[in-house]
N, C-alpha and C positions, 0 to 999 in steps of 0.2 A: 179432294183431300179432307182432312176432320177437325174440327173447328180448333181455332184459334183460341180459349179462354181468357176471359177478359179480367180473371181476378188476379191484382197484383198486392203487395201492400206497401206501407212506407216503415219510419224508422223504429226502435227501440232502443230503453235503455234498460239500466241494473242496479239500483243502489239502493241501501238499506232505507227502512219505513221510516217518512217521514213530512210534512205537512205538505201538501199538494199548491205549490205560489208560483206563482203568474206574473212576476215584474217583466221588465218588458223584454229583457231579452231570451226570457223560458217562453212569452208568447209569439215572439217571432221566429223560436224553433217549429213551435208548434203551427204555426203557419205556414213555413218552409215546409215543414211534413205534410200537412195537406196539398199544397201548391205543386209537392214532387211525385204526385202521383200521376199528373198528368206533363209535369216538366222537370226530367228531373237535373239535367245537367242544368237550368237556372237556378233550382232550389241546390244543389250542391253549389256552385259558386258562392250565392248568396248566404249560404250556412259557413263557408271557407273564411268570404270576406269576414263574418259577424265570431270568426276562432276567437281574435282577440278581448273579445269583451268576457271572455269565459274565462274564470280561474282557472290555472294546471291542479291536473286531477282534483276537480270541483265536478259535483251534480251536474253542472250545467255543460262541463266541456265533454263528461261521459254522453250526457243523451244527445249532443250535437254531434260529436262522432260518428256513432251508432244512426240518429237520424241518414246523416248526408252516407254514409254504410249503405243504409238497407234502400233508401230511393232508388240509389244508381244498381243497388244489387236485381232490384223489381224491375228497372227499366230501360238499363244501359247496359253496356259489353260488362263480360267480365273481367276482364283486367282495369275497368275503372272502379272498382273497390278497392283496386290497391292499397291510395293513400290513407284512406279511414283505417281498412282492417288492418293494414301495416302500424300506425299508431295507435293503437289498442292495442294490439299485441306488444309492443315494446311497453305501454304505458305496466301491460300485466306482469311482464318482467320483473320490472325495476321493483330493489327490496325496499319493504317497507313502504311503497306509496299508497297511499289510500285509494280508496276504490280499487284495489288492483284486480282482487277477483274479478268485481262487474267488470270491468275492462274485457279480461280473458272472455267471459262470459258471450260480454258483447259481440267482440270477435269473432269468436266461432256463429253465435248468430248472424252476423253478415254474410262469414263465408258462407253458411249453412244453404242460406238464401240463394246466394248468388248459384253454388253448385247444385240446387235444384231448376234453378232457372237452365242449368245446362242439358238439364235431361236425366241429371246420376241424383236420383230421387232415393234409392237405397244408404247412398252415402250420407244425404243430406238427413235424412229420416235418421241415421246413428248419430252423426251431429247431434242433431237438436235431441235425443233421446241423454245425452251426455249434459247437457248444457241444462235440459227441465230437472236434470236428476239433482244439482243443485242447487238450484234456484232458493233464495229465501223467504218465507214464508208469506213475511211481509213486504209487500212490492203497491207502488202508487197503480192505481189503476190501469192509466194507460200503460203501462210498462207493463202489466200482466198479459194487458190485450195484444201488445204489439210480440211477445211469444209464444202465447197459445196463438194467434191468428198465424204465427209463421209455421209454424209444426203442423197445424190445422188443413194448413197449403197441401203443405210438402205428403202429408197422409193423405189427403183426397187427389192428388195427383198418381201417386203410389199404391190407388189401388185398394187402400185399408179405410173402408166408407162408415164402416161403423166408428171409428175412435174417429176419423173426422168431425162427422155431426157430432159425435160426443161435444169436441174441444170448440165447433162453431156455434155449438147452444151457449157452452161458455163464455163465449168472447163475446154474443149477443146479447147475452145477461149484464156483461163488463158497458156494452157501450148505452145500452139503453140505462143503465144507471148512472152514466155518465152526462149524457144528452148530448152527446157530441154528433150532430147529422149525417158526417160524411162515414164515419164510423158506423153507426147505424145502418146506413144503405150497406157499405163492403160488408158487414156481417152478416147480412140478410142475403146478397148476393154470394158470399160464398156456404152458407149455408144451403141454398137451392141450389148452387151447383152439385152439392154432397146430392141433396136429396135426388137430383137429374141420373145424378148416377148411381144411386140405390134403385134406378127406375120405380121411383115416388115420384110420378111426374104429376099428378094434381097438386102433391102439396109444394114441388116444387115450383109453379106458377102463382100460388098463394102466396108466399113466402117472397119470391122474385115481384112480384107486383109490389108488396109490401114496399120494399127496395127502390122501385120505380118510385112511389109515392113521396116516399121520405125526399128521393134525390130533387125531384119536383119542386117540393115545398121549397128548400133551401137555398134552390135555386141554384146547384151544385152538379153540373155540366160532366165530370171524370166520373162523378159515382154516377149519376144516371145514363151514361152510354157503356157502362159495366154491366147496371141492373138491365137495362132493356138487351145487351148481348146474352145476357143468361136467359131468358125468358124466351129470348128468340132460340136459341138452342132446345129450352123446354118444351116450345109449341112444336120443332118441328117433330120430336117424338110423339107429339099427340097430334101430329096430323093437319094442325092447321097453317097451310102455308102462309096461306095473305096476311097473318097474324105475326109468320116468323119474319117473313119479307118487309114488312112494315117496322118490326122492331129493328131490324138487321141496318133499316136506311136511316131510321131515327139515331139511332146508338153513331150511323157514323156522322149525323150533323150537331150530336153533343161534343164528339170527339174534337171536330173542325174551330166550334164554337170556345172547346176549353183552350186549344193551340196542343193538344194530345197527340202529337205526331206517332208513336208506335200504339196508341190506343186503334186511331184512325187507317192505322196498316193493316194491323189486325182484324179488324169492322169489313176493311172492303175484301183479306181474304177470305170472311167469312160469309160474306156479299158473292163472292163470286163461286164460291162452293156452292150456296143455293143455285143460283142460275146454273150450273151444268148439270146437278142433278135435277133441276124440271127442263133439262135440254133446250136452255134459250144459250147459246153458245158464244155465241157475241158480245153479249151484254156480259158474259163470265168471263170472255178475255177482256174488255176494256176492264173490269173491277180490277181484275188482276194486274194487270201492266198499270194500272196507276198504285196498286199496295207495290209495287215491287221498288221503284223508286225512292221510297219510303224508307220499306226494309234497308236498301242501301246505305244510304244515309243516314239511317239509327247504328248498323252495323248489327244488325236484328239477324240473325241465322236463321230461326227457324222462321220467321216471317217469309224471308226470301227464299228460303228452301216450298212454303207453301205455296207464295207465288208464282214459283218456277212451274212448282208441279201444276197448277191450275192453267197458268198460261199455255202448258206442255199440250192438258189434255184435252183444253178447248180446241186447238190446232189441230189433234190428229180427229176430234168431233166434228171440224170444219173440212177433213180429209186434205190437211196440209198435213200430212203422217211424218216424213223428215225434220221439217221445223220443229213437229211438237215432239218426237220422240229427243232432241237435242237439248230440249227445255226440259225436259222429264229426266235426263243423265244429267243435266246440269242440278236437278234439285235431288237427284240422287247423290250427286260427288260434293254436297252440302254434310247430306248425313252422314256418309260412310267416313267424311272427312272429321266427325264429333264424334264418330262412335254410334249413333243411334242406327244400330242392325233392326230395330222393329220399325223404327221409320220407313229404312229401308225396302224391308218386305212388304207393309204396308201400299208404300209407291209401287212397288212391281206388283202388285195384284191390282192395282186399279188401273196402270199400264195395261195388262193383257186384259182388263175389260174393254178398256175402249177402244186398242185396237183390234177388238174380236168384233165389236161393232160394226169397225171401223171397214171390215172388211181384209184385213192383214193377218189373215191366219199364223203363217209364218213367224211374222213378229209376236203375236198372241200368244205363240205355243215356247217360243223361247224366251219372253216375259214368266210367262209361267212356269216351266222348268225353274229358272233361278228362284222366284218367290220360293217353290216346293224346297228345292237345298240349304236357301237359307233359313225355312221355318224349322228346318230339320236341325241344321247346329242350333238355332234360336233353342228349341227343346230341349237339345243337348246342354246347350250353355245353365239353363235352369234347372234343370234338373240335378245338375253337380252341386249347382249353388244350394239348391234346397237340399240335397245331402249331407251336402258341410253343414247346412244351418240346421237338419235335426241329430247332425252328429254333435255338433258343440252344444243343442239344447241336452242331450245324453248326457256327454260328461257333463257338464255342469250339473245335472242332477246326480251320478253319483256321485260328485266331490261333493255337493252337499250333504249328500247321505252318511259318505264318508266322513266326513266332519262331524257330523252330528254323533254317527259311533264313535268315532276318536275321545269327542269331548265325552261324551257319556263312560266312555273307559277308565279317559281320565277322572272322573270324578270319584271311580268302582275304587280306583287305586290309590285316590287323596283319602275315602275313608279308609281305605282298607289298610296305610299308615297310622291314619288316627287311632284308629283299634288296635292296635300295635302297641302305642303309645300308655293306652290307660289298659291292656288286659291284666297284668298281674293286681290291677285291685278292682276288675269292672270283667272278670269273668264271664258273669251271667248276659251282662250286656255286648261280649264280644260274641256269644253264643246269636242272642238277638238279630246282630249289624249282618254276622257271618249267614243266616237264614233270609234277611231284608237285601244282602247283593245278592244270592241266586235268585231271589225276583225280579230285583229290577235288572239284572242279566238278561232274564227270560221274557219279562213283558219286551226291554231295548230288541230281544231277536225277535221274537213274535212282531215288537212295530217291523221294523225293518221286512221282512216276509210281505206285511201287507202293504209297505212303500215298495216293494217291487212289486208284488202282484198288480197293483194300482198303475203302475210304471209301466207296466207289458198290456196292458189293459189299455192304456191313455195311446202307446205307439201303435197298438193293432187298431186302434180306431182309428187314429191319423192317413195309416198308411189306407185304411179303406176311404177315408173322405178325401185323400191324397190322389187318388186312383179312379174317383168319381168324377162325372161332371156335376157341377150343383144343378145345373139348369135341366137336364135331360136324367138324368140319374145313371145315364147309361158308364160305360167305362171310357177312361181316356187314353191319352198317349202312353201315360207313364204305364197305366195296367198293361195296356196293350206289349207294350216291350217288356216287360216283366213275364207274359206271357208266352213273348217269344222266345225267350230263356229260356223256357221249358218245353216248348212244344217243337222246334227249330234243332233240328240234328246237324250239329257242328256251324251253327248260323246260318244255316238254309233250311229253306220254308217248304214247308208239304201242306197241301192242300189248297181249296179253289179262294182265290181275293176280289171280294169286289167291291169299287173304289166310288160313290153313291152322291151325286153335287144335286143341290135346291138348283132348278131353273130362276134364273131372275132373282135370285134372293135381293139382291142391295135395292132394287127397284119396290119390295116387299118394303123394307122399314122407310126408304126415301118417299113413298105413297102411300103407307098404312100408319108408321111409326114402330118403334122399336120393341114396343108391347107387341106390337101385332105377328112380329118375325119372331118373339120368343116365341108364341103363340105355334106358328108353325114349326119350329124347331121342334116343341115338346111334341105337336102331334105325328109329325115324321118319324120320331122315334118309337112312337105309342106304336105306328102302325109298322115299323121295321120290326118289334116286339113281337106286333100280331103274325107276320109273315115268316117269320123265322123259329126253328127250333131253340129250346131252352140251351143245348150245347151249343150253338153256333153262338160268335164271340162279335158285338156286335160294339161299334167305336166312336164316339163324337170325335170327327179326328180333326176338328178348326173350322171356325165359321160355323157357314154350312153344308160343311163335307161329312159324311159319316162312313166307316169301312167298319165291312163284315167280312170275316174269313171264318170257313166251313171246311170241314174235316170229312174225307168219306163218302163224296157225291158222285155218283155213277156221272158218264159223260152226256149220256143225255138227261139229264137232273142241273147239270146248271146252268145249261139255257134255259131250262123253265125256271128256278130260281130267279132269273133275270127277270125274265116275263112277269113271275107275278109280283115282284116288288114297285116296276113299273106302274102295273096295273092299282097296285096296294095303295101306292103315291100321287095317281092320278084317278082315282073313284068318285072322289065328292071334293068339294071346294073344304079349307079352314075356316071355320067360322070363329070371329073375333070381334066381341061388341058389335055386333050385329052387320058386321061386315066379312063377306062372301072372299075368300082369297084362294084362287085355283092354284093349284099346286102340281109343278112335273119334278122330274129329274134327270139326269143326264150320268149315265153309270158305265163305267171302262169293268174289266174282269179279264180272269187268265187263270187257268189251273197251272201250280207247279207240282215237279220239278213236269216242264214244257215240251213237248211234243214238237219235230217227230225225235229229237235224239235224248229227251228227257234229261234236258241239262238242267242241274240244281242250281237255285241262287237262292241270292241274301235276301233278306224280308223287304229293305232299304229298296234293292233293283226290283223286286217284285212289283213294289209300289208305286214305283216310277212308271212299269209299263204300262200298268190300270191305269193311275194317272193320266197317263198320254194316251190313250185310248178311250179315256173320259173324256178329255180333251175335244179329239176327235168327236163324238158324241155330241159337245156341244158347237162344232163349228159347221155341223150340217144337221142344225135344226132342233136342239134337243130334246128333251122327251124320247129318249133312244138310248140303248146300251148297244154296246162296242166289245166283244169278243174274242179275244185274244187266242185263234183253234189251235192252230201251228205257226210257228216260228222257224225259221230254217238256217240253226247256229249252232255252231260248235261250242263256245265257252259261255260263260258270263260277258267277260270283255265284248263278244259278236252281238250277244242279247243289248247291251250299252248303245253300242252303234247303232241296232236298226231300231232302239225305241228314242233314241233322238228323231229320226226320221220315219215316223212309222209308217205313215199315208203314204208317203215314198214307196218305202219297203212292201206297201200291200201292192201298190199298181204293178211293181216290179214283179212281183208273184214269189216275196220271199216271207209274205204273213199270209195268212189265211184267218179272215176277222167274220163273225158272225156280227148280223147286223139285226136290232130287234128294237120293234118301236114300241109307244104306249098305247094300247087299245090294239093297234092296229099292225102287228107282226109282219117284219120284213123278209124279203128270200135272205138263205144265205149265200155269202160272197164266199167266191173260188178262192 
């Protein structure tokens, strides 16, 4: 499963500028906020007990609010913010109380929090994008830090790496002008996570060390088993295990030392991810089975959902295959049960790796089946979304536009009364005004022309960098079905598909690091370029899958096709900083519409069959493509049936599969 992150934050507050004082009970918030980062149901008791020494709607009783809010929101269930975000929000109600706005303010900042911790990072991302839009200018220090560092979150988890570092350089500026140490480490630690995932992975072990040192100094046990968690996540993408493995163990005896119970859950899922990917299996199921009791006990979802899964796949590693496929549906009916469909798909791809390992073809092939369906609504699902979201950016720019001519109208017709008003003694001057509005009539249409051209201009680039992959430059899903719209007679597919998986890929970044796997992604595609004509349409279609479909290829034309992309994929090792990475593939194919009764299908089943016949490919041996000659079906629906089964279907003698290896060409099968 994929790392646990170790960066959480604690409280914040709202209220207008003004002298930054410490009596003692602003300093026992502020130590309650430090202490709930690694405890936070004591620091919320303890901030509950200390309610009453705080005025009603006073500075003091907003940032304790807010504080005991945002701990339990970073570290406990979600329905323990109730009490806090529940009176904030009534305090924001009431007319006329003072501080009401910060109140509101604050509120949505907890919830904000909390509903990112659930996974709905879009939601929480509009949140917090409502909440900065008001903000006043002037805000005490900590209270700047404690909302950019939450937006800072909620965007580096969402995916949007650039406006993260933006807002963690900020917050890093906020705390080192502060001197606050525990502050200092969190900013530095989530900063290098941004940078981990801009894969800036030097500067993020600089930066992460930095982290380490400060927590060090201070002597400050929560931040430094954050910092050393990040840096372990950093080494493993540069390769160096005994570096991550050593941070991995350290991070979880800061955890133990601080009484960090879900810091420490997290630590040992992230402990036992390491051990199964260098296949010590044992030592991954004990990590796990002691994070799982943990997660319990916190009421931590996604913890125990990771645990499950690791316990899951240590088992079927150990070839207990029932036990662990039990644990791996248990950590799946975690997510499906939140909502998290990429979770989901996520688990069932790494289910049918290990029981492909494992020796469970069967189960391997119908783990994978479902990843393929769900990745397919997953597409669908976003791709609507990002339709709504460039149709609402549209209008919203011509109502602006709109607006803008309106008013500009308006103004043509406030003079053009005024001149009204004084022509019978201002003649020559109505003559003037009447020549000065057909100008600015004509510059307002002239702008307007080139706010559209600009506008058609801005969305034909979109939809090309929309359609793109960044990494490979090749085209994606979304092109690729946009294509099928056009090239697809009445939604069925003509021409030959062939469906192209990396051998080994997870083993690539888990041994080399994640530099190393872009590395071969870009040259797999360099050399799919090299192999193929300019008209053939070629597809980064997830991970490291890529699909080509060609137009017009005689029958015997796209077994050699097969052959030499093979051979194209398997020539010379990737070289990457000076390390040698062999490279195969494993590739299914099929001309439609299919022989011998040339039944038409949809682009969808088309893909499914390559799929499963890629499949195939790799569960005897990869470095081989899998040929799909004849099929012997009547409909669609008959096609459905035998590529569930297809290895079935061929012994039966109802497929007839060309079988073709790398380097070394295999007979074809009857």
């Amino acid at each position: 499963m994929g790392w646990c992150a170790a960066l959480t934050l604690a409280g914040a507050t709202l209220v207008p500028a003004r002298a930054q004082s410490f009596d003692s009970v602003t300093a026992r918030i502020l130590a309650l906020e430090d202490s709930g980062r690694g405890r936070p149901f004591d620091a919320a008791q303890a901030l509950e007990a200390l309610l009453p020494a705080t005025a009603p709607h006073g500075a003091q009783r907003l940032e304790l609010l807010t504080v005991q809010g945002l701990v339990l929101a970073a570290g406990a269930p979600a329905d323990s913010i109730e009490p806090a975000a529940t009176r904030l929000e009534a305090w924001a109600r009431e007319p006329g109380a003072p501080n009401a706005a910060a109140a509101g303010s604050a509120a949505k900042l907890v919830r904000a929090r909390s509903v990112a911790r659930d996974g709905n990072l879009q939601r929480a991302d509009a949140m917090m994008q409502e909440v900065m839009a008001t903000l006043p200018t002037m805000l005490l220090p900590r209270e700047r830090f404690r909302y950019i560092f939450t937006h800072g979150y909620i965007k580096d988890h969402a995916g949007q790496l650039e406006a993260a570092v933006r807002m963690h350089h900020e917050v890093l500026a906020i705390a080192d002008a502060q001197g606050d140490p525990w502050r200092q480490s969190e900013a530095r630690s989530a900063l290098a996570y941004s940078y981990y995932g801009a894969k800036q992975f030097e500067r993020a072990r600089a930066i992460g060390g930095e982290a380490v040192a400060i927590a060090e100094k201070a002597d400050d046990p929560v931040s430094l088993g954050r910092a050393l968690t990040v840096v372990g996540i950093v080494l493993d993408s540069l390769g160096d295990q005994l570096g991550e493995r050593r941070s991995f163990e350290a991070a979880i005896v800061a955890a133990r030392r601080a009484g960090a119970k879900a810091d420490e859950a997290r630590y040992l899922a992230n402990l036992a991810d390491f051990f199964l990917k260098n296949g010590e299996y044992r030592i991954a199921l004990t990590r796990a089975e002691a994070a799982l009791p943990l997660a319990r006990d916190l009421k931590d979802a996604n913890i125990e959902m990771v645990a499950l899964a690791n316990m899951g796949l240590a088992h079927i590693a150990l070839q207990h295959l029932e036990l662990g496929k039990r644990y791996v549906r248990d950590a799946i009916a975690i997510d499906e049960g939140r909502g998290s469909l990429t979770g989901v798909t996520d688990t069932l791809e790494e289910l049918g790796t290990y029981l492909e390992k494992a020796g469970d073809l069967a189960g391997a092939a119908s783990a994978y089946h479902q990843h393929r369906r769900l990745a397919t609504t997953l597409l669908r699902d976003d791709q609507q979304k990002s339709i709504l979201a460039m149709q609402e950016q549209y209008d919203a720019d011509r109502r602006s536009r709109e607006l803008a001519l309106l008013n500009r109208e308006n103004e043509i017709k406030a003079e053009q009364l005024h001149r009204r008003d004084l022509q019978q003694h201002l003649w020559w001057l109505l003559a003037a005004a009447f020549v000065m509005s057909f100008a600015v009539v004509g510059l307002l249409y002239r702008r307007v022309r080139q706010t559209n051209r600009q506008l058609t201009t801005s969305n034909e680039m979109l939809k090309v960098q929309g359609e793109r992959d960044p990494l490979t430059g090749l085209a994606n899903r979304r092109h690729f079905q946009s294509v099928m719209r056009q090239l697809a007679d009445d939604g069925k597919l003509t021409g030959t598909v062939y469906l192209v998986d990396i051998d080994h890929f997870k083993h690539v970044n888990d041994r080399h690091g994640h530099s190393a796997g872009d590395a071969v992604l870009v040259e797999v595609a360099k050399r799919l370029r090299e192999t193929l004509r300019e008209e053939d349409l070629i597809v980064r279609w997830g991970g490291e899958e890529f699909l080509v479909v060609v137009q017009a290829l005689a029958p015997d034309q796209v077994d050699t096709l097969a052959q030499r992309m093979l051979g194209a994929l398997d020539r010379t090792p990737v070289v990457c900083e000076k390390q040698r990475i062999a490279v195969t593939a494993s590739i299914g194919y099929a001309t439609f519409p299919i022989g011998p009764a040339l039944v038409r299908v949809t682009w969808e089943r088309a893909i499914n069959l390559v799929d499963t016949a890629m499949y195939l490919a790799k569960a005897h041996g990869r470095n081989r493509a899998y040929g799909v000659r004849l099929l012997h079906a009547r409909d669609e629906a008959s096609i459905e049936a035998i590529t569930c089964s297809l290895e079935t279907a061929w012994r039966d003698g109802q497929v007839a599969l060309t079988l073709l290896q790398g380097r070394t060409p295999l007979a074809v099968a009857a």
